[in-house]
Structure formats: C-alpha cells, structure tokens
C-alpha positions as CSV (number, residue, x, y, z in Angstrom):
1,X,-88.4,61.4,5.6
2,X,-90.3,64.4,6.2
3,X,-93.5,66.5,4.0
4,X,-93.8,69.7,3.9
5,X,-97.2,70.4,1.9
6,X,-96.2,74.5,1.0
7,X,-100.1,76.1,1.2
8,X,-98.7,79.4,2.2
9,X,-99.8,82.1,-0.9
10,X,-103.5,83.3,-1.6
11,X,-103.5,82.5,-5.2
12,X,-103.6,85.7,-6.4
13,X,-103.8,84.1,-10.3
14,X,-106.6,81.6,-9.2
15,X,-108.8,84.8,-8.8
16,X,-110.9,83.1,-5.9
17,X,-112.4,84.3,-2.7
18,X,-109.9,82.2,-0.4
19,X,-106.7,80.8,-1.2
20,X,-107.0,78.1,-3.9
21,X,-105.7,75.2,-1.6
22,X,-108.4,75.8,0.1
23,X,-111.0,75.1,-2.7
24,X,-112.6,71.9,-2.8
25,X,-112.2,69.3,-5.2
26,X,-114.6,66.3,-5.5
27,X,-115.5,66.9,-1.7
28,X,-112.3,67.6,-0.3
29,X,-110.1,70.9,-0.4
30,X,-106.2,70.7,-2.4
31,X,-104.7,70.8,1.4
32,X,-106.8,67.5,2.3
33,X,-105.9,65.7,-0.8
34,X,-102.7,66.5,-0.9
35,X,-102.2,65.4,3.0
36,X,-103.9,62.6,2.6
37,X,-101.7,61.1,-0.1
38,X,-98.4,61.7,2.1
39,X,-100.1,60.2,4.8
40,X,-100.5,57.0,3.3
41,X,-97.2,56.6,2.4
42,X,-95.0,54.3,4.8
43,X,-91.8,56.1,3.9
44,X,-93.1,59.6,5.3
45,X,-92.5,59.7,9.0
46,X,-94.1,63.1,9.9
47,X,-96.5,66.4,7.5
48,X,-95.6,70.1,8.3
49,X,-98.2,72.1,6.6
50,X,-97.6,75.8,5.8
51,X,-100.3,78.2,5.2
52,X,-101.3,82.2,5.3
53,X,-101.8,82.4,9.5
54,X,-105.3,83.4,8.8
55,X,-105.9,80.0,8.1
56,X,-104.4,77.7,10.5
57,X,-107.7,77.3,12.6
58,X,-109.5,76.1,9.1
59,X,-106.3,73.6,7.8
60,X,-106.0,72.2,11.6
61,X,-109.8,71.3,11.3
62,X,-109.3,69.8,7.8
63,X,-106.3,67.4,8.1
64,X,-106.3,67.0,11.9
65,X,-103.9,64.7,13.6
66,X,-102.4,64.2,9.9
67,X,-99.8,66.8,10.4
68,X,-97.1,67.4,13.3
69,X,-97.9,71.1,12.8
70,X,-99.3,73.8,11.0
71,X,-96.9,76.8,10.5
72,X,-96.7,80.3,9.2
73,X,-95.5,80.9,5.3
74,X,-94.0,83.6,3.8
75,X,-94.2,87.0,1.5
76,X,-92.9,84.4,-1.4
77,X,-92.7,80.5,-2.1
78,X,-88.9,80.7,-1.0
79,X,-89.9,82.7,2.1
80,X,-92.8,79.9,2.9
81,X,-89.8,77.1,2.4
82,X,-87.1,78.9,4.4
83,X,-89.6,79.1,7.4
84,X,-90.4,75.4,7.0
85,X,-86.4,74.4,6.8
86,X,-85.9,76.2,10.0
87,X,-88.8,74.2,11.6
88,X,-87.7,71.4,10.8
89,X,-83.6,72.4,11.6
90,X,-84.7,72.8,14.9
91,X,-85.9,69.3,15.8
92,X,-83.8,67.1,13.0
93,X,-80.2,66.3,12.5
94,X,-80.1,68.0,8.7
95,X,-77.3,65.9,7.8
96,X,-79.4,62.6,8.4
97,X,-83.0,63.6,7.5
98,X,-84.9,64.3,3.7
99,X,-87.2,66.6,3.2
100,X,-90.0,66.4,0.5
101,X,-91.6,69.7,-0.2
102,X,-94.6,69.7,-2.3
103,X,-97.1,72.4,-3.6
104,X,-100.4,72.6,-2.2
105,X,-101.5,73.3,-5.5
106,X,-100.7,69.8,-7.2
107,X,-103.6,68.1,-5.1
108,X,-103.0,64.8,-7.7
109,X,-100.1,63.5,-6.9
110,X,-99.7,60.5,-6.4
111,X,-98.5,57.4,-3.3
112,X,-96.3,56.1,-6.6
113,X,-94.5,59.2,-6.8
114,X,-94.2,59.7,-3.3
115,X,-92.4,56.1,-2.8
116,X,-90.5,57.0,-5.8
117,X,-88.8,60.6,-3.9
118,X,-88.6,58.6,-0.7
119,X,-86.2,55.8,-2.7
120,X,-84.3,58.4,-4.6
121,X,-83.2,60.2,-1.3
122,X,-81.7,57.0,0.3
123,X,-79.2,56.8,-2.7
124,X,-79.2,61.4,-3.7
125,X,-78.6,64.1,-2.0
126,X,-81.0,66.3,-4.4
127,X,-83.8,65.2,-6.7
128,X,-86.8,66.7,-8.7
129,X,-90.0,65.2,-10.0
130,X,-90.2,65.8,-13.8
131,X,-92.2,65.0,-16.9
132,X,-90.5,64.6,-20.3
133,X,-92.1,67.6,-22.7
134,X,-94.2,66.5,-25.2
135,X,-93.8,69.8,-27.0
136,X,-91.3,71.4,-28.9
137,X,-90.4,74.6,-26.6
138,X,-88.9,77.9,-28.2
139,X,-86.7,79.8,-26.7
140,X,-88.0,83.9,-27.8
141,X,-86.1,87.3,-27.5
142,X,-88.5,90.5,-28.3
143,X,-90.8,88.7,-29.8
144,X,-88.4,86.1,-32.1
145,X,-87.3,82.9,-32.1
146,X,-84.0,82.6,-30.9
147,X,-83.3,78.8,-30.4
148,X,-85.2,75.7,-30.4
149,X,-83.5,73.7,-27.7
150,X,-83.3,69.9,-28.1
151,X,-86.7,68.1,-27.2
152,X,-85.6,65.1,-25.8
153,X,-83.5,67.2,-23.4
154,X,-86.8,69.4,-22.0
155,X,-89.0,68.2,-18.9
156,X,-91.4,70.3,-17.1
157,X,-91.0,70.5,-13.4
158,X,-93.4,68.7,-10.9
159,X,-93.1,68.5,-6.9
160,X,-92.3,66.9,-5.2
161,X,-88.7,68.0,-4.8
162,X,-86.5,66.4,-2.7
163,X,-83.5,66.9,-0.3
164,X,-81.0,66.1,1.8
165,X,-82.3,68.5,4.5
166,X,-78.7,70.3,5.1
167,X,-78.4,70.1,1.5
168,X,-81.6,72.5,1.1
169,X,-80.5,74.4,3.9
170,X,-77.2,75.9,2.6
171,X,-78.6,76.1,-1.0
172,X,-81.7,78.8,0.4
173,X,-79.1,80.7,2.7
174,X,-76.7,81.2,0.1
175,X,-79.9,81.9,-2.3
176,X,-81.4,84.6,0.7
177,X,-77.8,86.6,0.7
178,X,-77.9,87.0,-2.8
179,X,-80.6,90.5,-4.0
180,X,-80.8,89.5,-7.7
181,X,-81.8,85.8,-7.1
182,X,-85.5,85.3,-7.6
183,X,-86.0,81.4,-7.2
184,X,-89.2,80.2,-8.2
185,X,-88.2,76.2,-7.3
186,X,-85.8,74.3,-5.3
187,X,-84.0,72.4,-7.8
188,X,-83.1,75.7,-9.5
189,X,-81.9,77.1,-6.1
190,X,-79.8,74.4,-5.5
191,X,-78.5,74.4,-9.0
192,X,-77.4,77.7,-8.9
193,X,-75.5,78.1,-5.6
194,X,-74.4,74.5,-5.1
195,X,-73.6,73.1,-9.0
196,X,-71.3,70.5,-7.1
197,X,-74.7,68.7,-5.9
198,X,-76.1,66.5,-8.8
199,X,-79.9,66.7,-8.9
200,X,-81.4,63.9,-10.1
201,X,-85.0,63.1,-12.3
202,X,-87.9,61.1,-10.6
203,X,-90.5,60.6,-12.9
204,X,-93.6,62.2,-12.4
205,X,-97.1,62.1,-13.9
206,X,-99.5,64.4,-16.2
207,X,-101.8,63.4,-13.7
208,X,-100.3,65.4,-11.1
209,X,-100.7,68.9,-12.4
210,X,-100.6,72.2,-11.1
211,X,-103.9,74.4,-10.2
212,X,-102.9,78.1,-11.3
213,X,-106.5,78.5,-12.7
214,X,-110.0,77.8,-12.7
215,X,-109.6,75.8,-16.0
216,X,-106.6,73.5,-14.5
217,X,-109.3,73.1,-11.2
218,X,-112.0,71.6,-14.0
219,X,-109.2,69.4,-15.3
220,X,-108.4,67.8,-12.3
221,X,-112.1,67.0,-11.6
222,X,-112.3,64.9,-14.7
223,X,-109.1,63.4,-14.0
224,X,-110.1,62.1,-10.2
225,X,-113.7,61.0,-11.6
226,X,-111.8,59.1,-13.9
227,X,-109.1,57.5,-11.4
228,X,-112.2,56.9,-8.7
229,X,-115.3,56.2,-11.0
C-alpha cells in the first residue's frame, strides 16, 4: 500500500504567506503531521509527497527519510494526482498495488482510519472515507429550494481515498480526455467514467477535518490539545 500526501496547491483560500500545509500546528507543519500518521501505520509500505517545486528543499527537511520522494504537483488537485499515479505507474505493478491519496490539508487524520483504507483495499477495488451528515442539506436553484434530499443518505467526503492503483489510473485518463469534466475528488472521478466500479464507505472522523481557513486552523488546535493534553 502506498501514501501519497497531495501538498501541491498554495492555498489561495487560506490567504497565508506560504502554502497552508506548510503552516504549523501545535509545533509541527500539516505536511509533518500528516506524514507522520502514515508513517506509523504498518500497512503503508512507502510516502510520496507532492508539493509546489518551490518547496521541495523545505518538505525534504521536514519529513526526511519519511518519504520515498518528494515530487512536483500540478495547475489543479487532479493535475497534482495524475503526476503522482504516473510516479508510482512507473515502479509498481497497478494491477497489484493500492494507492491512498490524502490531502495535505486534513493534518488530523487518524492511524484508525488509515488501518481502516488499508483493510478495505484487500477486499475493494475503490473506497472513500466519509462522515454521515448531521445536517439536513438543501438542494437550491437561483436562489430556491428545489429538493431536500434524504438525510440518512448524505455523507460528507473525507480522505483518504482509496484505490486499486490501475483502477485510479484509467478513471483520471478517461477523466483528462474529457474538456467539460472538472473533478474536485477521486471517488467522483471514478464514479463518473467507471460506474461499473463500486466505491465503497470507510468511516471517517469529525476529527479529521479539512483546513480551507484560518478558523478551521484554530479548530484543529483545540482539537489536538484536547487528544494530547
């Protein structure tokens, strides 16, 4: 099983100096944390890290020997995963070896979860990390409610998500010939050019949010004091 930990925007949102997984929580950047939780997981044989090529000199420093390399990412998220896929297509037979991609971003996640992806992909070929919502979610057109969609039907992405590394790859090169496509995850690309693949839930964590903004990077701090306090 391999990691790759996707660091490769600037955080344009985040509104900071340098790229937001490259601000520090509780003494140690998203990157470290994140790294540092795959790395303790016995199921995860080898890290690829992707980040903007201005910083590979600063991510080698932080996570060291933790990763098998540190590569280049992309104009967009998909770009930053396609470059990883081909990475890893060129040392790994794709029919034999999963892939866990995670954001950078989600610096909380957890060895639990981790296990969790690494047991799904011995038994699926395609599998997301999800959290039921606890709110109802309405579905608007021009400023109206159109439909209120079933509650106990809704989760809210998480990452890690999780593949059968050929799997990933035909999904992203069907997804990359097609102008109109805009993925913003993987489970969505793989839904829409290979619905033939089921994609199965691993249950994720509130804990393990996302840092979009400086409000989600105070939120996090409060919920590692509380977890290490």
């Amino acid at each position: 099983m391999v990691a790759v930990v996707l660091g490769g925007g600037v955080g344009t949102r985040f509104g900071a100096a340098v790229p937001k997984q490259l601000l520090t929580l509780r003494g140690k950047t998203l990157v470290e944390h994140c790294v540092t939780a795959f790395s303790q997981v016995s199921g995860i044989t080898e890290i690829l890290l992707v980040m903007p090529p201005d910083y590979h000199a600063e991510a080698r420093k932080l996570v060291g020997t933790q990763v098998s390399d540190i590569i280049a990412g992309g104009v967009t998220r998909s770009d930053s995963v396609r470059n990883a896929l081909a990475h890893l297509s060129a040392r790994y037979a794709p029919a034999e070896t999963g892939v866990l991609i995670h954001d950078a971003a989600r610096p909380l996640i957890s060895q639990r979860i981790i296990a969790s992806c690494c047991e799904a992909l011995t038994k699926y070929d395609a599998c997301g990390t999800a959290v039921p919502t606890s709110d109802t979610i309405l579905a608007v057109e021009n400023g109206i409610i159109a439909h209120v969609p079933p509650r106990e039907t809704l989760y809210r992405a998480q990452t890690p998500q999780c593949f059968r590394l050929a799997v990933i790859n035909h999904a992203h090169a069907l997804a990359a010939a097609d102008p109109d496509f805009q993925p913003t995850d993987d489970c969505g690309v793989v839904l829409r050019y290979l619905p033939d693949v089921p994609v199965h839930i691993v249950p994720g964590s509130e804990q393990n949010l996302k840092v979009t903004y400086p409000s989600d990077l105070a939120v996090a701090e409060a919920l590692l004091r509380n977890t290490t306090d």
